[in-house]
C-alpha positions in Angstrom: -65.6 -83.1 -180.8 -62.1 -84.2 -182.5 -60.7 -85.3 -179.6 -63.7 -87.5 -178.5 -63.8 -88.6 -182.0 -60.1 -89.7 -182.8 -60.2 -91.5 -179.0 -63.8 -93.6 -180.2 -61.9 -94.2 -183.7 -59.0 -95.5 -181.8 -61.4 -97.8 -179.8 -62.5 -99.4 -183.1 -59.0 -100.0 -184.2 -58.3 -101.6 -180.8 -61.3 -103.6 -180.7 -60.7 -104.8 -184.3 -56.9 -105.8 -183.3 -58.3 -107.7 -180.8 -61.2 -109.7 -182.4 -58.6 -111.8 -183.9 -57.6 -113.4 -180.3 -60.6 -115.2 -179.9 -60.0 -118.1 -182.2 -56.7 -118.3 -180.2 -58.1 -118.0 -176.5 -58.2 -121.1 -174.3 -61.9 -122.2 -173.4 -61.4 -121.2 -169.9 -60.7 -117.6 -170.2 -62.9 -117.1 -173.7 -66.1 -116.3 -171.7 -64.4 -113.7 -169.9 -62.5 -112.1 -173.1 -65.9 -112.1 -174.7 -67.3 -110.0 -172.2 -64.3 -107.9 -172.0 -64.8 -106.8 -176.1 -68.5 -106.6 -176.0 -68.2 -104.4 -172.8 -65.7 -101.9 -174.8 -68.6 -102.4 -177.5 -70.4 -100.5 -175.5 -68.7 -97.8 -174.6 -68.3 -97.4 -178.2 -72.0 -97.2 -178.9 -72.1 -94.8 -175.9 -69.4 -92.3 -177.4 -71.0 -92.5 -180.6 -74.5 -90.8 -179.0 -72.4 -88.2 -177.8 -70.4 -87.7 -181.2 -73.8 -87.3 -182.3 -74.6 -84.2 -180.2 -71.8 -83.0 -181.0 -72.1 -82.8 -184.3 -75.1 -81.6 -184.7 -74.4 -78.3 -182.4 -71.3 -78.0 -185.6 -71.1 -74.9 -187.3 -73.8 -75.2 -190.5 -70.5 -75.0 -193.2 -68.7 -77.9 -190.6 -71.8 -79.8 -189.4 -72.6 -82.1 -192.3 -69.0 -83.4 -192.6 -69.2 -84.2 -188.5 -72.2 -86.2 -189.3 -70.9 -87.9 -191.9 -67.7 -89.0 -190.0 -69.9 -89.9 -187.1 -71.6 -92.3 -189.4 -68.5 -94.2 -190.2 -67.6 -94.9 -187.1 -71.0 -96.3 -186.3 -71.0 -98.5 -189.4 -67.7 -99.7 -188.1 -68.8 -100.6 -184.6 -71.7 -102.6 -186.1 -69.4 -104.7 -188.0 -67.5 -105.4 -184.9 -70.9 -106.6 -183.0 -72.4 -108.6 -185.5 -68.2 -110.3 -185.7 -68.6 -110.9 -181.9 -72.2 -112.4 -182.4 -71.3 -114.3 -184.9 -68.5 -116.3 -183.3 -70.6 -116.8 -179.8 -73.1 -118.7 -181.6 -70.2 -121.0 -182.8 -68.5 -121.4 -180.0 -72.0 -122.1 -178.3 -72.7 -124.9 -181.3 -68.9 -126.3 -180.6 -69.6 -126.6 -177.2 -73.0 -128.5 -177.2 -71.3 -131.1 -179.8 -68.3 -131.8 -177.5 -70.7 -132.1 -174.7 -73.3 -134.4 -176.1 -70.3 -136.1 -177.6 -68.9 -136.8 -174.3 -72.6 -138.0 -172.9 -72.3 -140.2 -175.7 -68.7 -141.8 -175.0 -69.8 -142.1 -171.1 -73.3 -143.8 -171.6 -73.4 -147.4 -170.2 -74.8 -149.8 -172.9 -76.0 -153.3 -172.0 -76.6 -156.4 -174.5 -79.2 -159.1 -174.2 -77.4 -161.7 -175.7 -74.6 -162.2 -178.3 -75.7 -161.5 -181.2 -76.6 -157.5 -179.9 -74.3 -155.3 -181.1 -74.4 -150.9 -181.0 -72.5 -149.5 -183.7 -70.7 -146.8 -181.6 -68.4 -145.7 -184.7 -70.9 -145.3 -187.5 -73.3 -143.4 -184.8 -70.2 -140.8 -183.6 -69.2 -140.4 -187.3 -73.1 -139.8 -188.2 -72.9 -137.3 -185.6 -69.6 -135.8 -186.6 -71.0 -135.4 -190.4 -74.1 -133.9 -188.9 -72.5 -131.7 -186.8 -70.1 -130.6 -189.6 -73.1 -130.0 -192.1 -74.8 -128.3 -189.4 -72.0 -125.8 -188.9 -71.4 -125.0 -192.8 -74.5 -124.2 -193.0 -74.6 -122.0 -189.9 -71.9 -120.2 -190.5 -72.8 -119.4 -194.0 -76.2 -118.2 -192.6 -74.5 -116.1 -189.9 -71.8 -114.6 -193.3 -75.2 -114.2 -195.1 -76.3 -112.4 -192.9 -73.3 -110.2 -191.5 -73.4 -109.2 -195.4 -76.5 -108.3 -195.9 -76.6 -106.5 -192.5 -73.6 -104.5 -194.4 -75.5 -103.6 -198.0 -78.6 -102.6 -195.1 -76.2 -100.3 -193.2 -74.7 -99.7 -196.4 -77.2 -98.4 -198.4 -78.7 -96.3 -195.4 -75.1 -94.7 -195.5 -75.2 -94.1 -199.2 -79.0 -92.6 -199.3 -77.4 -90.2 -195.8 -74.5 -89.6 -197.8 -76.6 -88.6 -201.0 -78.7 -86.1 -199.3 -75.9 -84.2 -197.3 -74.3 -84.2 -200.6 -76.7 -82.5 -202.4 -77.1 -80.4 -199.4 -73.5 -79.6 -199.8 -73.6 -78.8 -202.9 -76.7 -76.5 -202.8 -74.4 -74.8 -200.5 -71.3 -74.6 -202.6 -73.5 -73.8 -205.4 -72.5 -76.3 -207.8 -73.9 -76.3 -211.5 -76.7 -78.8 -212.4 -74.8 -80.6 -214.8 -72.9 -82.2 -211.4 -75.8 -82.6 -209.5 -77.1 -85.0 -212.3 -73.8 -87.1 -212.2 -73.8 -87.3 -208.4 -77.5 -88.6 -208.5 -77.0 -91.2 -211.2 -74.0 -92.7 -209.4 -76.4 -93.2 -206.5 -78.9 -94.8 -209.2 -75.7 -97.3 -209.9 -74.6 -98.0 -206.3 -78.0 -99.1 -205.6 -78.6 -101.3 -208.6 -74.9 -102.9 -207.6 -76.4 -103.3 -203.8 -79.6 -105.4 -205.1 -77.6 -107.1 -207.2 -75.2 -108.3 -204.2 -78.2 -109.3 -202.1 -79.7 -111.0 -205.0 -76.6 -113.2 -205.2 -76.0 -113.6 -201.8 -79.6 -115.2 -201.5 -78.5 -117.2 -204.5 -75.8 -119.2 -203.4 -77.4 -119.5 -199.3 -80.1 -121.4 -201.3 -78.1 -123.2 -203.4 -76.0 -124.5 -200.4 -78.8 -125.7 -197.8 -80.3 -127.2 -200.7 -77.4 -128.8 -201.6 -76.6 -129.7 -198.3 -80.1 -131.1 -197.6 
């Protein structure tokens, strides 16, 4: 199991060094690097059901830590997908701007008589503001989101974490007095998570509104 896991683990770091080339790569060959990351995506997700296994044929006083390690690296490759997602959609918004922009420039307009006029500037920089509103706002829904996709995944690792805890220390035999401490630090983290998402919501609303 370590060596499958320390090869997926590299993966992730590999993946993550690369998500940083997309901002850089030239519209011609983006398509193709996008598919090249979301395929090794994949093979991620695929090793991880096999860490899985693994893990849970560990040795009883082993097996809890493999699971718990096995859930990092999921919570990791998540971040990655919902990063890859995220910048599709705006390359996918970039592109149907340029391209209705260019419709736009390439339209033939025709007067009646002298006094007809089209506006061609104020319409492309209506367009442009648009366009730029429309973008804020989607990329702070798609942040929104990637964060509270987190605090989700988050707080499903904490609750995980809290049980094989106490699990471990049933095992270990530790004396009540800890027990209490570890379960009120749970209490906290998830009083700390609401709060985020509470926030978050917050200031999404506060933006579309004020962009409205």
């Amino acid at each position: 199991m370590d060596t499958i896991y320390h090869q997926t683990n590299k993966q992730i770091h590999d993946v993550q060094s690369q998500m940083g080339r997309l901002e850089t790569t030239d519209r011609e060959s983006v398509h193709l690097f996008e598919n090249e990351l979301q395929a090794r995506i994949d093979q991620i997700f695929n090793q991880l059901e096999r860490l899985e296994i693994l893990a849970s044929k560990e040795p009883p006083n082993r097996r809890q830590n493999a699971k718990l390690r096995v859930d990092q690296l999921k919570y990791d490759v998540q971040h990655l997908q919902t990063a890859l997602r995220n910048f599709q959609h705006r390359r996918y918004d970039r592109e149907t701007q340029e391209k209705d922009r260019e419709e736009l420039l390439s339209r033939s307009f025709t007067t009646n008589d002298a006094d007809t006029s089209i506006p061609i500037d104020e319409t492309l920089q209506f367009n442009t503001n648009l366009y730029n509103a429309h973008r804020g706002v989607d990329d702070l829904l798609g942040s929104g989101s990637s964060i509270l996709n987190g605090l989700r995944d988050q707080r499903s690792t904490l609750k995980g974490t809290h049980k094989k805890m106490l699990d471990v220390a049933n095992m270990l035999g530790l004396s009540n007095t800890v027990m209490r401490l570890i379960e009120k630090r749970a209490t906290q983290d998830k009083f700390i998570m609401i709060a985020g998402m509470l926030a978050t919501c917050l200031v999404m609303f506060l933006v579309v509104k004020y962009l409205s």
